[in-house]
C-alpha atoms as one frame of an Amber mdcrd trajectory, in Angstrom:
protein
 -65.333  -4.901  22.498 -63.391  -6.018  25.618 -60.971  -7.687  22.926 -59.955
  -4.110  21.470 -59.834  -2.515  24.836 -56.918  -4.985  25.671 -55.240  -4.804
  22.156 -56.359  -2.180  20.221 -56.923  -4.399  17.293 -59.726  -3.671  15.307
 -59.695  -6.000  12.599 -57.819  -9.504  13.719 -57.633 -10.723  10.143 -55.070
  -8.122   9.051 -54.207  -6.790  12.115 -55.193  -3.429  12.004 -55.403  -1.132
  15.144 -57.538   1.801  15.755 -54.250   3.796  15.096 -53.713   2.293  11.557
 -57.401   3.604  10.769 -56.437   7.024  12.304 -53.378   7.568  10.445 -55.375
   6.964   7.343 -58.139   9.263   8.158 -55.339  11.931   8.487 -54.320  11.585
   4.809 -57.391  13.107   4.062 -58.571  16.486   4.520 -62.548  16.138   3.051
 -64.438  13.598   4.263 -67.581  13.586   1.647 -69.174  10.604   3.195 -68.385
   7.634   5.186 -68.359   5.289   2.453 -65.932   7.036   0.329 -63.354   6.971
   3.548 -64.432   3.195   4.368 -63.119   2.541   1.169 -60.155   4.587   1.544
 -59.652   3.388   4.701 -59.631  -0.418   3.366 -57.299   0.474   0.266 -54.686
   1.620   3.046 -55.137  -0.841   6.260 -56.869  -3.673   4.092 -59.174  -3.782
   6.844 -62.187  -5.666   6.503 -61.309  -7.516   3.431 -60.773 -11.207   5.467
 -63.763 -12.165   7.339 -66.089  -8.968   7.378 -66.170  -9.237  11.278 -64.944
  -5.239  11.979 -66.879  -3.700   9.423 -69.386  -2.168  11.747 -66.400  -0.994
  14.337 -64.436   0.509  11.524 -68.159   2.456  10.131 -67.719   3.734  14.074
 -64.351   5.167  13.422 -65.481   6.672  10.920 -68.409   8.244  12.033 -66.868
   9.287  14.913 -64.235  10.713  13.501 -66.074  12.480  10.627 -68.457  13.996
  12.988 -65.683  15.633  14.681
């Protein structure tokens, strides 16, 4: 976690920061259930679709952000 502090990188394989996952969240107005968004999420950053290694960081986003 000391990585993303210093970078802000949350997935390394394509590069995607915490504020590429934001900016995609804020397409969206409904959030029915973190799934759905993961996926939405990946379709826009392609997060998570190299080694798997951010997939429980990005579910943290999301729950963070869907809970408000």
């Amino acid at each position: 976690m000391k990585e993303f502090v210093e970078t802000g990188i949350i997935c390394k394989c394509k590069k995607v920061s915490l504020a590429d996952i934001e900016n995609a969240l804020h397409e969206k107005t409904r959030f029915p259930d973190v799934e759905k968004e993961f996926e939405h999420v990946q379709q826009v950053t392609h997060c998570s679709t190299g080694c798997g290694g951010c997939y429980e960081k990005i579910l943290d986003v999301l729950s963070k952000h869907m809970s408000g």
